[in-house]
N, C-alpha and C positions, 0 to 999 in steps of 0.2 A: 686724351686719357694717358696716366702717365703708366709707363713699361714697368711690371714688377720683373725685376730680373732673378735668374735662377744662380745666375753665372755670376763667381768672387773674380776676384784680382786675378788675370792669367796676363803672365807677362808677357807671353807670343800670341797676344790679344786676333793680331795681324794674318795668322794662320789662323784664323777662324772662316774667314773669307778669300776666295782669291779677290773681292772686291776693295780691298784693303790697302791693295797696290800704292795708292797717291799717298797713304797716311803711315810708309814703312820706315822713314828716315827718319820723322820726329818718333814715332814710335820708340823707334832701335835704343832710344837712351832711355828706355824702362825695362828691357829684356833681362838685363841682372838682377831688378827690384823681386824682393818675397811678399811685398806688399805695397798697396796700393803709393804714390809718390805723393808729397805735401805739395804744398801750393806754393811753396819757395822755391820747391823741380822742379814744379812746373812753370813757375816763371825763369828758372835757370833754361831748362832747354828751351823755353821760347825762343830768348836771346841768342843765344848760341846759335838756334837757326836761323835766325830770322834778318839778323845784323849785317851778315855776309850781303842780303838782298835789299837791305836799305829800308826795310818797314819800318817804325815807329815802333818803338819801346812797348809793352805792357807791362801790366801784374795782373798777376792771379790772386784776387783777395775772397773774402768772406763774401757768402751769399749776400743779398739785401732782405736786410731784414724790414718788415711788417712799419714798426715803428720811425726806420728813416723814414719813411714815403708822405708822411705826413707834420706839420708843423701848426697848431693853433686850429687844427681842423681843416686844413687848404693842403693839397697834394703837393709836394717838393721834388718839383720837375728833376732837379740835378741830381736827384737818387735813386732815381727811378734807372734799370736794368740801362737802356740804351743810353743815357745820358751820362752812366757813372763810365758807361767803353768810349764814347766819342769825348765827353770831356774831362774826365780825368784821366781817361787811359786804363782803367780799372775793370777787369771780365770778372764779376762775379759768381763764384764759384762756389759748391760745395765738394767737400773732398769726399773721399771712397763713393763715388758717383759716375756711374757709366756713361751717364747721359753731360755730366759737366764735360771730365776727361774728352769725351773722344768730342765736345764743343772745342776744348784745348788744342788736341790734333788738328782740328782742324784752321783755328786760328791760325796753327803753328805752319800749315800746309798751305794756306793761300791767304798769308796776312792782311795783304792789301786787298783781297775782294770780300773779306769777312769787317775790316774797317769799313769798306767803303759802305756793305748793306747797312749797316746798323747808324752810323750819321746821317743813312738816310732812312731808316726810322726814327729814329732823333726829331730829326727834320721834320715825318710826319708829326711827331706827337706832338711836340713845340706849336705847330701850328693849333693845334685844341686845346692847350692848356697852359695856362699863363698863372699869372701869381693869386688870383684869387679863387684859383678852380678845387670845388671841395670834392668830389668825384672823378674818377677817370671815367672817360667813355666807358660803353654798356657794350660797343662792339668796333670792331676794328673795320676802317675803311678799305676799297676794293684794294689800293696800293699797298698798307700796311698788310692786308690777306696776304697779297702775293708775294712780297717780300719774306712773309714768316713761314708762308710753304716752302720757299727754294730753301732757305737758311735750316728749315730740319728736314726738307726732303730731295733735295734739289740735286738733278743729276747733269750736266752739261754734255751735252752733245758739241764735241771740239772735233772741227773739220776747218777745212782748207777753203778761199772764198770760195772757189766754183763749186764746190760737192755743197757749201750754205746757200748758194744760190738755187740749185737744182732741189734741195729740201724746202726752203723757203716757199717757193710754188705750189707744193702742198698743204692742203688742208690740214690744220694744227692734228686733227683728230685721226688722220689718215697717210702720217708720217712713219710709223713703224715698220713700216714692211722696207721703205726705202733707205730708212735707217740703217737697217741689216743689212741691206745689200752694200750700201757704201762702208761699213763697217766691214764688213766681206771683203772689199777691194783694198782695202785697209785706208780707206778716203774719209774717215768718221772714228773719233774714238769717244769711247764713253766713261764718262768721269764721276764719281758715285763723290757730292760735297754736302750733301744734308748729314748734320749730327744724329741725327734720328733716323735716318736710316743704317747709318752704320749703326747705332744702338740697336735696331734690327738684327743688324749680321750678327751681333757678337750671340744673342742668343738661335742663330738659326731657324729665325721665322723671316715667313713671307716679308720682303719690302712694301710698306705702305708707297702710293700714289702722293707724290710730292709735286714740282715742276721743273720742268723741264726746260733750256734754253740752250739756244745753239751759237756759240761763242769760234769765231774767227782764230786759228791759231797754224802758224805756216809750220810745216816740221814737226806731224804729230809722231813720226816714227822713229825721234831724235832721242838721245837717251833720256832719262827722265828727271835729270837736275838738270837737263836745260826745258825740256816740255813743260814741267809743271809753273816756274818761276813766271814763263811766258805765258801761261795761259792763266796765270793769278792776276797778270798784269790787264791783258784782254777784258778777263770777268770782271776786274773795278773797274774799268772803264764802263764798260757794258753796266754795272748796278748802278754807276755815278748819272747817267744820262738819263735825267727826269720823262723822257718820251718814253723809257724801257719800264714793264716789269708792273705797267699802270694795274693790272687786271687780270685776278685768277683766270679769264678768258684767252690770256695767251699765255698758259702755262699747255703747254703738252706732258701726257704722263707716260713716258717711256718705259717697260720693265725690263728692269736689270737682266732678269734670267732669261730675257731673250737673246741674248748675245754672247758669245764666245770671248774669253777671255785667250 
């Protein structure tokens, strides 16, 4: 269902949430704007952040329209949303859009593990549809589910090996309590990376149930231009590894407001 939003352009978007934390650096280059940024900012401050970290280039171009997707009546795999990001490098975008933006943010905040999920949706789709296919599938398979929960709901639980280990032995369903505690000891931190949950925050509703994954990161109490870079690195690894992320069954759903910022 898509979010009807109340909320226009507010430049301290960021102060909306204290959960907003990981997405305040790319943010900070729209604090002066009186209105929403085009899509040439927003390819400016990609770069500008992203560069220093050695990601791959994007743009921000025009949503995909209706009519690319199609040629002679057979679907045109390369136009399609994940194929225009993996291979031409192109996020398609619409502007004055809550829900694109804070996609952008987040691009711009863990480049490499929002590349790495989406070549591999690529990857899945490619596998179903080849040059004669006149329909897309009717429904997304359990990898592709799981992959499209974390990317708009997906919240990382980032700890240190031994606190992954000691969570790990717990039952997916029956991990929150010990969450908290190691989060309490400050051995667990939690990382809010679904675009659509932050679309959540900016209007002040409940966070929808996304997935949840617990990504290996030593120094989570380092400051935060070195924590996040490391732990973008971690998360593509972790999306790149065909064994991970096979099955909404191993998504846990953590909530955010259970935890102290």
């Amino acid at each position: 269902m898509v979010l009807v939003h109340r909320v226009g352009w507010d430049p301290q978007l960021c102060d909306r949430s204290s959960w907003f934390w990981p997405l305040r650096a790319a943010a900070s280059h729209f604090t002066a704007h009186s209105d929403w940024p085009t899509l040439q900012e927003l390819t400016e401050v990609y770069r500008a952040c992203t560069e220093p970290l050695g990601a791959p280039a994007l743009t921000f171009n025009d949503n995909v329209r209706k009519s690319d997707k199609r040629s002679g009546g057979r679907i045109v795999l390369s136009a399609l949303y994940d194929a225009r990001i993996t291979l031409q490098r192109e996020v398609p975008t619409r502007e004055r859009n809550w829900h694109d933006l804070l996609n952008m943010l987040c691009f711009t905040t863990f480049p490499h593990s929002k590349l790495a999920l989406h070549a591999r949706q690529y990857a899945c789709l490619a596998q179903r549809i080849d040059e004669n296919t006149k329909q897309l599938p009717n429904r997304r398979t359990p990898e592709q589910d799981t992959l499209t929960l974390f990317d708009e709901g997906g919240v990382v639980l980032a700890m240190e090996a031994d606190a992954a280990a000691e969570l790990e032995q717990v039952p997916i369903l029956e991990r929150e309590p010990l969450s908290l505690a190691l989060s309490e000891q400050k051995r667990l931190r939690v990382v809010a990376f679904g675009h659509a949950l932050y679309e959540h925050l900016i209007e002040g509703l409940r966070c929808p149930g996304g997935c949840t994954q617990i990504i290996v990161v030593e120094a989570l109490w380092a400051d935060t231009d070195r924590f996040i870079p490391a732990l973008d690195r971690a998360l593509a690894a972790h999306l790149s590894a065909p064994e991970q992320m096979r099955s909404p069954v191993t998504c846990g759903q953590i909530k955010l407001a259970a935890f102290a910022l």
